[in-house]
C-alpha positions in Angstrom: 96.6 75.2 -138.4 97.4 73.1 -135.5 99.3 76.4 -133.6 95.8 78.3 -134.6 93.9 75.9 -133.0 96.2 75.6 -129.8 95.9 79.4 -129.9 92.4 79.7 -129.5 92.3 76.9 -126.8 94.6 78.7 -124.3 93.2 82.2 -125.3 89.3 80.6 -124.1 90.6 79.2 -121.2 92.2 82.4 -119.9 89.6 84.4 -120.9 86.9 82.1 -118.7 89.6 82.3 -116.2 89.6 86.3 -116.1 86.3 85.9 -116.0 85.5 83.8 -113.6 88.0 85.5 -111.0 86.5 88.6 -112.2 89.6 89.8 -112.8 90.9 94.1 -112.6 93.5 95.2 -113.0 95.0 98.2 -110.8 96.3 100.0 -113.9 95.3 103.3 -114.4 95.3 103.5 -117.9 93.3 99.9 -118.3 91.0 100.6 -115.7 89.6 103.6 -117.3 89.9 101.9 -120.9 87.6 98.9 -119.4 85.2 101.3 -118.0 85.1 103.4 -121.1 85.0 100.5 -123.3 81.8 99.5 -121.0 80.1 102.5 -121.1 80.5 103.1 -125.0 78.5 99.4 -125.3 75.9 100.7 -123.9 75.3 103.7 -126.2 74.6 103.5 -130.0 76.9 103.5 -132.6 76.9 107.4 -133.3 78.1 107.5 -129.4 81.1 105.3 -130.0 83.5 107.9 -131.1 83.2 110.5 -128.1 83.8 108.5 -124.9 83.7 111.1 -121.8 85.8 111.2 -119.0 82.7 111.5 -116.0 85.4 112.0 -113.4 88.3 109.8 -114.0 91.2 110.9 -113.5 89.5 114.0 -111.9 88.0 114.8 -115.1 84.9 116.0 -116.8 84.0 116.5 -120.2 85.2 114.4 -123.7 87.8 112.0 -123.2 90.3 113.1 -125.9 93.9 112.0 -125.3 94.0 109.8 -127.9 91.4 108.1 -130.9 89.1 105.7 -129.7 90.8 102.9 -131.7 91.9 100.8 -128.1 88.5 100.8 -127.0 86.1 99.6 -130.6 87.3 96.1 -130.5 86.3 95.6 -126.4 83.2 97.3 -127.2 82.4 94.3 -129.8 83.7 91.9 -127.8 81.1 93.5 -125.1 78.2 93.8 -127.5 78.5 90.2 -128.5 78.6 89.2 -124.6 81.4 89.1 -123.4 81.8 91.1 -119.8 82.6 93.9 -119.6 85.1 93.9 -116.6 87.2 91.7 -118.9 86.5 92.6 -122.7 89.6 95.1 -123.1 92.2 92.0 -121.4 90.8 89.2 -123.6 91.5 91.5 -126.6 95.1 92.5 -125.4 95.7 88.7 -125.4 94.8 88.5 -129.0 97.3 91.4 -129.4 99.7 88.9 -127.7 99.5 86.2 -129.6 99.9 88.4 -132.4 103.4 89.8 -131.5 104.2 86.4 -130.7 103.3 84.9 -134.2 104.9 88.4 -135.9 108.4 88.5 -134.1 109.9 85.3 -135.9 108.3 86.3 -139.1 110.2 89.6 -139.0 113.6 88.5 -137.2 113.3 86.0 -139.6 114.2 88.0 -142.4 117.7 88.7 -141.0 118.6 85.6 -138.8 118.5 82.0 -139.7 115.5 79.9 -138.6 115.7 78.5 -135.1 117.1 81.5 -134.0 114.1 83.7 -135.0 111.6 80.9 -133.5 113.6 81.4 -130.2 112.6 84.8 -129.8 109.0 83.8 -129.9 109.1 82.3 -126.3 112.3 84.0 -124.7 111.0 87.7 -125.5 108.3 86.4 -123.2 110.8 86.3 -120.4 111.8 89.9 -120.5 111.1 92.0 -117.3 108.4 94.3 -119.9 106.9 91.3 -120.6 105.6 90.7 -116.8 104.7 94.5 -116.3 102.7 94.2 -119.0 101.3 90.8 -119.3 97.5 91.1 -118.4 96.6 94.6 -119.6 93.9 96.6 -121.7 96.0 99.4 -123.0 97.5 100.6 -125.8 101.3 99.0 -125.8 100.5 95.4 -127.3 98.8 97.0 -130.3 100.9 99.4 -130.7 103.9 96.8 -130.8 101.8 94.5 -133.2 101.1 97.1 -135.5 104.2 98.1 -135.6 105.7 94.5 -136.5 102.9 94.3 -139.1 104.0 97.1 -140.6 107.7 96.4 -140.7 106.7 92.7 -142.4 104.2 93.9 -145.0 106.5 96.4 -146.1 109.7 93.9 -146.3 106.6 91.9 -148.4 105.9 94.7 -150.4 109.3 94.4 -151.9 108.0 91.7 -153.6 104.5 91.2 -153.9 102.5 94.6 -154.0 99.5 92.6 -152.3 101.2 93.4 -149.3 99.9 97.2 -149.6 96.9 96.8 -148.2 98.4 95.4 -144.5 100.5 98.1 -144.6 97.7 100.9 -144.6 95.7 98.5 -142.3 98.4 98.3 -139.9 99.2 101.9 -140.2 95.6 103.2 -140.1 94.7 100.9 -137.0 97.8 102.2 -135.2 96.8 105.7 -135.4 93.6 105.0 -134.4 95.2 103.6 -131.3 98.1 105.8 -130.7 97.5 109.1 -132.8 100.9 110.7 -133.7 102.9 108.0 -132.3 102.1 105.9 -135.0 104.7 107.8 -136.9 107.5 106.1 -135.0 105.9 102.9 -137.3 106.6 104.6 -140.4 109.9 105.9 -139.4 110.8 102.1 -138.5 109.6 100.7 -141.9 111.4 103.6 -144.0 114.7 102.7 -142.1 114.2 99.1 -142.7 114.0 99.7 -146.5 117.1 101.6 -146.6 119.2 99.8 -143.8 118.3 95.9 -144.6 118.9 95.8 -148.5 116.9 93.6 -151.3 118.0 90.1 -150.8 117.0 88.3 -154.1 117.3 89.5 -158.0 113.7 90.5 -158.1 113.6 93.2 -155.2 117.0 94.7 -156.2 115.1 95.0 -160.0 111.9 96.5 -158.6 114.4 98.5 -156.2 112.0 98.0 -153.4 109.5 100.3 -155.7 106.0 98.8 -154.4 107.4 98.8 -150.8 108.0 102.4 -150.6 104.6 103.4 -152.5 102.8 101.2 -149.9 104.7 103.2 -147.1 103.1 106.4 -149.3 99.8 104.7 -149.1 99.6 103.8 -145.7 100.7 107.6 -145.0 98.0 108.8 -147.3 95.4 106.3 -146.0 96.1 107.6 -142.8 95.6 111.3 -143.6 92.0 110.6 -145.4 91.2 108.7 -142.4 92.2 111.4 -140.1 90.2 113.6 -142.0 87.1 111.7 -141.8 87.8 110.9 -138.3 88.0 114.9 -137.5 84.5 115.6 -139.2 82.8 112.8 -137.7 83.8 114.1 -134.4 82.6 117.8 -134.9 79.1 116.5 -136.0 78.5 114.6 -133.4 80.0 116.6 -130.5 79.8 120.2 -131.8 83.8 120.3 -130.9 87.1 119.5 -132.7 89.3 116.5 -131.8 92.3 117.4 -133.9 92.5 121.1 -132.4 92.1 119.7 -128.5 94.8 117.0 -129.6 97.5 119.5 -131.4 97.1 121.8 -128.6 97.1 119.7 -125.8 98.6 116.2 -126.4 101.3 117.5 -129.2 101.8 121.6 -128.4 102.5 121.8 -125.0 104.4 118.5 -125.3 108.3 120.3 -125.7 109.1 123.8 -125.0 111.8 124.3 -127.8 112.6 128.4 -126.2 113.1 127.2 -122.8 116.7 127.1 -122.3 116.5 124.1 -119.9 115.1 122.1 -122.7 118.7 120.4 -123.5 120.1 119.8 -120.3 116.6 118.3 -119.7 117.0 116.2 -122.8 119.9 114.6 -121.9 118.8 113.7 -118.3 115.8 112.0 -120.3 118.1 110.2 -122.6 119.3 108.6 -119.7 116.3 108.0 -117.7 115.3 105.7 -120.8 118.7 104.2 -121.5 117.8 103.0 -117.5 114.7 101.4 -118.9 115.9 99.9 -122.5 118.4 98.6 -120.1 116.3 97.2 -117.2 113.1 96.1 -119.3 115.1 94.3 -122.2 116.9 92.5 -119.1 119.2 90.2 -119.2 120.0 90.7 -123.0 120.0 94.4 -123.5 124.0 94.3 -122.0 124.6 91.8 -124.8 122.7 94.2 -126.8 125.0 97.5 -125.9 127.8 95.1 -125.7 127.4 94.0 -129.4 126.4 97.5 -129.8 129.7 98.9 -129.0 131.7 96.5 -131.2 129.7 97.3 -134.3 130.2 101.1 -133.4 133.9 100.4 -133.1 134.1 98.8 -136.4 132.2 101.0 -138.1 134.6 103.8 -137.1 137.9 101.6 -137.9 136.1 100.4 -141.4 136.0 96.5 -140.2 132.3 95.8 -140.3 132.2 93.1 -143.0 135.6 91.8 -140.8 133.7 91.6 -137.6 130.2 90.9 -138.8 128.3 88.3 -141.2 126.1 91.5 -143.6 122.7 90.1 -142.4 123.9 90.9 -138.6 125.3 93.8 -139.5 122.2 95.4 -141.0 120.1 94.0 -137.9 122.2 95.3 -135.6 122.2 98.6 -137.3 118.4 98.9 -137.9 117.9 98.0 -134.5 120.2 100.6 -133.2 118.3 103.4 -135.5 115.0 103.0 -135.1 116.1 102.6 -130.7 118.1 106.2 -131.2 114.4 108.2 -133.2 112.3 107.0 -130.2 114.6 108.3 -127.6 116.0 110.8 -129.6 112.1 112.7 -130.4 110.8 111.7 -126.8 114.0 112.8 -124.5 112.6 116.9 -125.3 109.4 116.2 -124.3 108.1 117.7 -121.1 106.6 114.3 -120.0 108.5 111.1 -120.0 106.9 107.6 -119.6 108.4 103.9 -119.6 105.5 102.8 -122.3 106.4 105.9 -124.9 109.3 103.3 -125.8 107.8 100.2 -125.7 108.7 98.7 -128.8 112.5 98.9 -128.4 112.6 96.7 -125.5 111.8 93.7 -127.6 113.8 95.2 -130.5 117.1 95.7 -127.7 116.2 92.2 -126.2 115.8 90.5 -130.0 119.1 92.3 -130.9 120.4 90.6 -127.4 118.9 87.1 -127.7 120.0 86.3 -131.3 123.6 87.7 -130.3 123.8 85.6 -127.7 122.5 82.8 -129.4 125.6 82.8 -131.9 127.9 83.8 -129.3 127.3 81.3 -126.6 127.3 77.6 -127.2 125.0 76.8 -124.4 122.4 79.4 -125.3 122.8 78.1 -128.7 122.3 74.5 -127.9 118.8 75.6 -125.5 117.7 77.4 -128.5 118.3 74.4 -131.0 116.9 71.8 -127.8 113.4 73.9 -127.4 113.3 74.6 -130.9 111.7 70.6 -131.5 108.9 71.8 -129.6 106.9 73.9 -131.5 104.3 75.1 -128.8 106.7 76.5 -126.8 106.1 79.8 -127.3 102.3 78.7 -126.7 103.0 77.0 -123.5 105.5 79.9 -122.1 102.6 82.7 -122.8 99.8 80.2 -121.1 102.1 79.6 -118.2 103.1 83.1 -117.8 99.7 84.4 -117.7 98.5 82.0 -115.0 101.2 82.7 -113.0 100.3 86.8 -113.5 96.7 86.2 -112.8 97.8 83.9 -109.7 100.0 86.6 -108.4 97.0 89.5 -108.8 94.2 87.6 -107.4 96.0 86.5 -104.5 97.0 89.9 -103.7 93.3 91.1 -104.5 
């Protein structure tokens, strides 16, 4: 209760603060959110699901690159009077604090406690983090969803109550990020397979209610898609789903063109440039560690080298890295933010390595861990020293 409360203090006083700078971002992509966000408020509810372009971007007509999921919850925020210059970065800071709360929940699982509440405040630190700290697009909630996802589902094992946050997380992410929402489920299946039941009741149940809650979420999804799709043709006369598979999806990879694998590879190692810069310092512990689990998996000395619970950690992060880069690298267009979740999942991977490898990092992890508004206090400071940075240069 008390880390709710201090939550919602520092979340209000940013938010006045973004207010009363007035605060924009130059990003492309939240600019055009915040101004499509705005414009939806202003409409009626039947509006709210066709935003149009009016010459962003240099174009006319329905905006339909994606669902209108990252927009709804600034338009709310808007309609309940909050301004509209600052709706869509008040609710990306909700999206925050959410990651924040999820990571130790989910690290948790597979490392032993202080370590997990370390990555709460030192995940903060990573190069991504500052790129992306005051924003109002689609990468926090896709990362929360994602964790939400992965949690429930590890839940699920257990306690089929957990079924419904998985098809909420699930359902909310593709209303945010339309196919790419898959990568979630992908993520959550490998989890179920790679990190095994840990007590007598999930190895009974055989993980049973987890994997019919992945079905439901997928199923959930589908319906909703469905619904979503004739919603859209009554109230604009057009399809979403065809402009979307056409567009966004078809003209996405050219599997005939011959150049497509040399241009794979050179994309697999335009993003191993980024895993490794964004997920900086601890991504070369991560390959490092990386590299000694792949050795020993070859020679047959994995339980030698590594405790099981690292071991499984180290090879579900290393999996669900590889499908992102592995489906993406084909694809025509190539983008930092496609991959945003294994940056935190490299740097976790990195941090807790560390942690156990280095007695001083170990020591500053045990020392901060008496504080627990840390990670509170690293997000607050982080964002005032963001917003300092962009007004100034405004």
């Amino acid at each position: 209760m008390k880390q709710a409360v201090l939550w919602c203090c520092a979340i209000a006083i940013a938010a006045s603060l973004l207010a009363a700078t007035d605060y924009r971002s130059r990003d492309p992509d939240s600019s055009l959110y915040v101004r499509l966000s705005g414009e939806l408020a202003q409409q009626p509810p039947s509006r709210w699901i066709a935003p149009e372009w009016r010459g962003a971007w240099n174009q006319e007509g329905l905006f339909r690159e994606h669902p209108v999921g990252i927009l709804l919850p600034s338009v709310f925020l808007i309609r309940a009077g909050v301004p509209a210059g600052q709706a869509a970065y008040i609710v990306n800071m909700l999206y925050q604090a959410a990651v924040i709360a999820l990571i130790p929940l989910v690290a948790g699982v597979l490392t032993r406690g202080f370590e997990a509440r370390a990555l709460a405040w030192v995940l903060q630190l990573l190069p991504v983090s500052f790129v992306y700290r005051i924003r109002g697009n689609q990468e926090h909630p896709l990362l929360m969803c994602f964790l939400a996802l992965i949690y429930a589902t590890h839940r699920a094992r257990t306690n089929p109550a957990w079924v419904p946050l998985m098809a909420v997380s699930f359902c909310f992410l593709v209303l945010v990020k339309g196919a790419f929402a898959m990568f979630a489920l992908v993520g959550a299946a490998l989890w179920l397979v790679v990190v095994p039941a840990s007590s007598a009741t999930e190895q009974d149940g055989s993980s049973r209610w987890a994997w019919v809650g992945l079905a439901v979420a997928a199923s959930a999804a589908a319906l909703m898609t469905a619904g979503y799709e004739a919603l859209y043709v009554r109230t604009t006369g057009e399809s979403f789903l065809e402009f979307y598979r056409s567009t966004r999806l078809g003209g996405s990879i050219q599997f005939n063109d011959p150049r497509v694998v040399p241009h794979a590879l050179v994309n697999v190692g335009w993003y191993l440039l980024r895993l490794a810069w964004f997920a900086a310092p601890w991504s070369l512990v991560a390959f490092a560690v990386a590299w000694v689990w792949a050795v020993a998996r070859v020679q047959g000395r994995t339980a030698q080298v590594f405790e099981a619970a690292s071991a499984q950690g180290i090879q579900w992060a290393l999996l669900t890295t590889f499908v992102f880069i592995a489906v993406l690298s084909p694809a025509l267009v190539r983008a930092e933010r496609f991959i945003f979740p294994t940056y935190f999942i490299i740097g976790a991977l990195g941090v807790v390595t560390a942690i156990r490898r280095f007695d001083a990092v170990r020591r500053l992890a045990e020392r901060a861990d008496r504080f627990t508004w840390l990670p509170i206090a690293v997000w607050f400071l982080m964002f005032l020293l963001s917003l300092g940075s962009k007004v100034i240069r405004l």
